[in-house]
C-alpha positions as CSV (number, residue, x, y, z in Angstrom):
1,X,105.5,36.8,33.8
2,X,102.9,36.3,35.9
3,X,99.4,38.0,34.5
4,X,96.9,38.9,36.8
5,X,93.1,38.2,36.3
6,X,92.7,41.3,35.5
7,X,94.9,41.2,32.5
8,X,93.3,38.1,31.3
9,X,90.0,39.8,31.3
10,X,91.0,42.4,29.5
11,X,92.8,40.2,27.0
12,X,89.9,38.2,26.1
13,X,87.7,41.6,25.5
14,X,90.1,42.8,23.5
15,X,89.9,39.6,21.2
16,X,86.5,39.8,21.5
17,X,85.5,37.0,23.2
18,X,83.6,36.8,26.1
19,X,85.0,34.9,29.1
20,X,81.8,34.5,30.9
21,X,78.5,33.7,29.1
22,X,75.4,35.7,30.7
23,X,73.3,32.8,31.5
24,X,70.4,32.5,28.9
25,X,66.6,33.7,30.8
26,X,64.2,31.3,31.8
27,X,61.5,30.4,29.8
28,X,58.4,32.0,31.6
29,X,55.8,29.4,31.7
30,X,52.9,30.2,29.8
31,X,49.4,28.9,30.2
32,X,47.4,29.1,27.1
33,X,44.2,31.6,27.3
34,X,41.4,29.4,27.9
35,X,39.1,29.2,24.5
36,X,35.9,30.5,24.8
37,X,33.5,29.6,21.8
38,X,30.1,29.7,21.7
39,X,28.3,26.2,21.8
40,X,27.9,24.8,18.2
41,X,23.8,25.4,17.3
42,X,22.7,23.2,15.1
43,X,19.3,23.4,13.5
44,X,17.9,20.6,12.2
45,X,14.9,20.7,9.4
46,X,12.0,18.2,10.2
47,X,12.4,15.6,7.1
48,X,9.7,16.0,5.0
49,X,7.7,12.9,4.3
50,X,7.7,10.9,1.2
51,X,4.1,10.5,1.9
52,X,3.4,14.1,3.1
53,X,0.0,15.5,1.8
54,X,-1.4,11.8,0.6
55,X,-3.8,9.9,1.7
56,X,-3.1,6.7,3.6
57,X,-3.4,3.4,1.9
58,X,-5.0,0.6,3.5
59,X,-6.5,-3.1,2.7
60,X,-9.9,-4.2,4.1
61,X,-10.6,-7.5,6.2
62,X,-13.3,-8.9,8.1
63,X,-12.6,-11.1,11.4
64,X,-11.8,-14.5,11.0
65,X,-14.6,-15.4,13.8
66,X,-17.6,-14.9,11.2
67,X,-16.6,-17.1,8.1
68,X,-15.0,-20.5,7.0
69,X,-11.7,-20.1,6.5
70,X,-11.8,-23.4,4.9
71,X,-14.7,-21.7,2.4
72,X,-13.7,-18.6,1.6
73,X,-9.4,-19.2,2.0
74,X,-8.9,-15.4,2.7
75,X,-10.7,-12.7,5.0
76,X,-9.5,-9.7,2.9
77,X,-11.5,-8.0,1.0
78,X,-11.4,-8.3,-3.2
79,X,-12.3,-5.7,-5.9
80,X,-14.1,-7.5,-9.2
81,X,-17.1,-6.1,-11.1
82,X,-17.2,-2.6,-9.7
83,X,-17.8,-4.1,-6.2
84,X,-16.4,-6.2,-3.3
85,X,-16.0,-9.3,-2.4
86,X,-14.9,-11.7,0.3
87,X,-13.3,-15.2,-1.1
88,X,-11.8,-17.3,-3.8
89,X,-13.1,-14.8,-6.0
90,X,-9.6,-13.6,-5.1
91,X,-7.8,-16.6,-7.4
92,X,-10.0,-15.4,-10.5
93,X,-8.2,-13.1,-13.3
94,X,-10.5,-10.6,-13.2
95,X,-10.3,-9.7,-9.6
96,X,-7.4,-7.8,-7.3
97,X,-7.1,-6.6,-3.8
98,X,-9.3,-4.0,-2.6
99,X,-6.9,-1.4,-1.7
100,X,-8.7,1.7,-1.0
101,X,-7.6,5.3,0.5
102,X,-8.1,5.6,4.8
103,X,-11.2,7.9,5.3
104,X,-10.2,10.8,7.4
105,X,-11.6,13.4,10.2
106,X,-13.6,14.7,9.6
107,X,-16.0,11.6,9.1
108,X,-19.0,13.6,7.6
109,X,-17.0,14.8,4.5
110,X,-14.6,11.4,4.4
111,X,-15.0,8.9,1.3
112,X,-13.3,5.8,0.2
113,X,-11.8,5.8,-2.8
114,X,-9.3,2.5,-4.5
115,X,-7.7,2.7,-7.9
116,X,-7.2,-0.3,-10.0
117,X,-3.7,-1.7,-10.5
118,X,-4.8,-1.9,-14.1
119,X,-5.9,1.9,-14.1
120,X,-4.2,5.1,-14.5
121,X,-2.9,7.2,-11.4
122,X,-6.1,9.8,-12.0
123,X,-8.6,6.8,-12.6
124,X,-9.8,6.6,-9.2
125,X,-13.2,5.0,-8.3
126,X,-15.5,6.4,-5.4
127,X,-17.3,3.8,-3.0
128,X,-20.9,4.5,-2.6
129,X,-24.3,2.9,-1.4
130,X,-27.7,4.1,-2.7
131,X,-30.1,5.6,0.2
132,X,-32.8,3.6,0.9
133,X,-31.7,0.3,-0.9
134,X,-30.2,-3.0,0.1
135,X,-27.9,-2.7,-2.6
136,X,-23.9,-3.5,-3.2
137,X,-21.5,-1.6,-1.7
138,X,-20.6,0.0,-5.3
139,X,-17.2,1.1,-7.0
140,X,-18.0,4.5,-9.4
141,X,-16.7,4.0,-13.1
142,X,-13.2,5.5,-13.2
143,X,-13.1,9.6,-14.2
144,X,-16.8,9.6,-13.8
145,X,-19.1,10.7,-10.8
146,X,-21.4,8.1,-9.0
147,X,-24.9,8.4,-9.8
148,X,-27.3,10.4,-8.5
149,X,-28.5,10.1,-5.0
150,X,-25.7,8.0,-4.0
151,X,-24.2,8.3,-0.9
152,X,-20.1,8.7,-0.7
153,X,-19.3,10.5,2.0
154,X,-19.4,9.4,6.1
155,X,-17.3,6.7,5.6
156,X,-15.1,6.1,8.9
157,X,-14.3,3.2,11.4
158,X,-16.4,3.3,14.5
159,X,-16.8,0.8,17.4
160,X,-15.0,-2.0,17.2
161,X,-12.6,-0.7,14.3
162,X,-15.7,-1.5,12.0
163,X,-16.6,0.0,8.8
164,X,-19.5,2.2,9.0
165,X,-21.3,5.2,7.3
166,X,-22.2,8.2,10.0
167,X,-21.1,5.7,12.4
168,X,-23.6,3.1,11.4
169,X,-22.7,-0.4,10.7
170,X,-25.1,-1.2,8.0
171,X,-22.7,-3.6,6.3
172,X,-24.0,-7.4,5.3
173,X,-22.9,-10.1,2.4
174,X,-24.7,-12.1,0.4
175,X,-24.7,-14.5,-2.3
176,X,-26.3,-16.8,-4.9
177,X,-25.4,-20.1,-6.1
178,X,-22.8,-18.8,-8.7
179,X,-20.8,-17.0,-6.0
180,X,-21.1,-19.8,-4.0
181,X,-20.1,-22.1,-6.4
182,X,-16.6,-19.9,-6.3
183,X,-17.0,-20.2,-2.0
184,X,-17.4,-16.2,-2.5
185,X,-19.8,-13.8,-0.5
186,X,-20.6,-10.0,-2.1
187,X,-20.2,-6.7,0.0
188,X,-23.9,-5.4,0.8
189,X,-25.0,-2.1,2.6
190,X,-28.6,-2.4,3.8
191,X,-29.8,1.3,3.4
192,X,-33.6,0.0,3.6
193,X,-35.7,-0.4,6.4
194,X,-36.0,-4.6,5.5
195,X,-33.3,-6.6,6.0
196,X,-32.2,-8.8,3.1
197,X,-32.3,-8.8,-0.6
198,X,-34.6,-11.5,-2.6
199,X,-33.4,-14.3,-4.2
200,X,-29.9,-14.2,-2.1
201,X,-28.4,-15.9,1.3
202,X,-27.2,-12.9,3.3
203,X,-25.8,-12.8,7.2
204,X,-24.8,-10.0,9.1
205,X,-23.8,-7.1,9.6
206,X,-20.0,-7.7,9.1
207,X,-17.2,-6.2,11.0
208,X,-15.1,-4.5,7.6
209,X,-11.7,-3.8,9.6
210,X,-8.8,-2.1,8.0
211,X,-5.3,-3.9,7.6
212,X,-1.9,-3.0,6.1
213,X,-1.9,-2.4,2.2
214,X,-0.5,-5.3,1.1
């Protein structure tokens, strides 16, 4: 028998087949919408400093151009005695590091103030000279006032870095044959008109400089 295409077509419909696949579609190229995002903000807190609020801590020197430093073995400046000193006071028991607060702007209102390593937190002393007097640059007694008619404010660094009060660099030491037997000199501030103090070798005044704490 001879079967035309026709038949065969039929045929395979009726067995329900398909004698010619549809071819499948294209895949349609996509391209993927571009992303539009707003640029990431980021807001960044200033860290707050440990320190923030305190007063600055800073040690006291003199230059090493106006003493021995085969005399006095250190140019910072030492707390004994409710005053300051410059020398091998430094190796006694009874003495520490003068370690005072940084006076700040402004100068007329601006003190100096240390705390002993043996004190409280809140037993700060003031610094103060007495008006009028060649007399030792003075540490107040802790939780108590300085007395009266001292002066404790004005303290700042002027010309050439140096320690001064009101911008005047009244600053001298001195000593007597017991300090010098310990090769040690004693902080003066020369408030009178009369330069010098009776009975003790003084030379000045002294460039006080300030230096890291430690």
């Amino acid at each position: 028998m001879h079967l035309t295409t026709s038949t065969l077509l039929a045929a395979a419909l009726l067995a329900g087949g398909s004698a010619l696949a549809a071819p499948a579609p294209a895949p349609v190229p996509t391209t993927p919408a571009p992303t539009t995002s707003a640029p990431a903000t980021t807001t960044t807190e200033p860290a707050a400093s440990a320190t923030a609020g305190a007063p600055a801590r800073i040690g006291l020197t003199v230059g090493s151009d106006e003493f021995n430093a085969s005399y006095v073995h250190t140019f910072r400046l030492s707390y004994a005695n409710s005053s300051a000193y410059i020398g091998q006071i430094k190796y006694q028991t009874y003495s520490e590091p003068l370690v005072v607060t940084n006076p700040v702007e402004p100068i007329a209102s601006a003190g100096l103030s240390f705390t002993s390593i043996h004190s409280v937190p809140t037993g700060w002393q003031n610094a103060y000279v007495v008006e009028g007097e060649n007399q030792p640059l003075w540490f107040s007694v802790p939780h108590a006032s300085p007395p009266a008619g001292a002066i404790t404010t004005g303290f700042g660094f002027g010309a050439q870095g140096a320690l001064g009060i009101d911008g005047v660099n009244r600053f001298y030491v001195c000593q007597d044959d017991a300090l010098d037997a310990i090769s040690t000199f004693q902080v003066y501030w020369f408030g009178a008109e009369q330069i010098g103090v009776e009975g003790l070798r003084c030379q000045g005044p002294i460039k006080i400089l300030a230096t890291d704490a430690c």
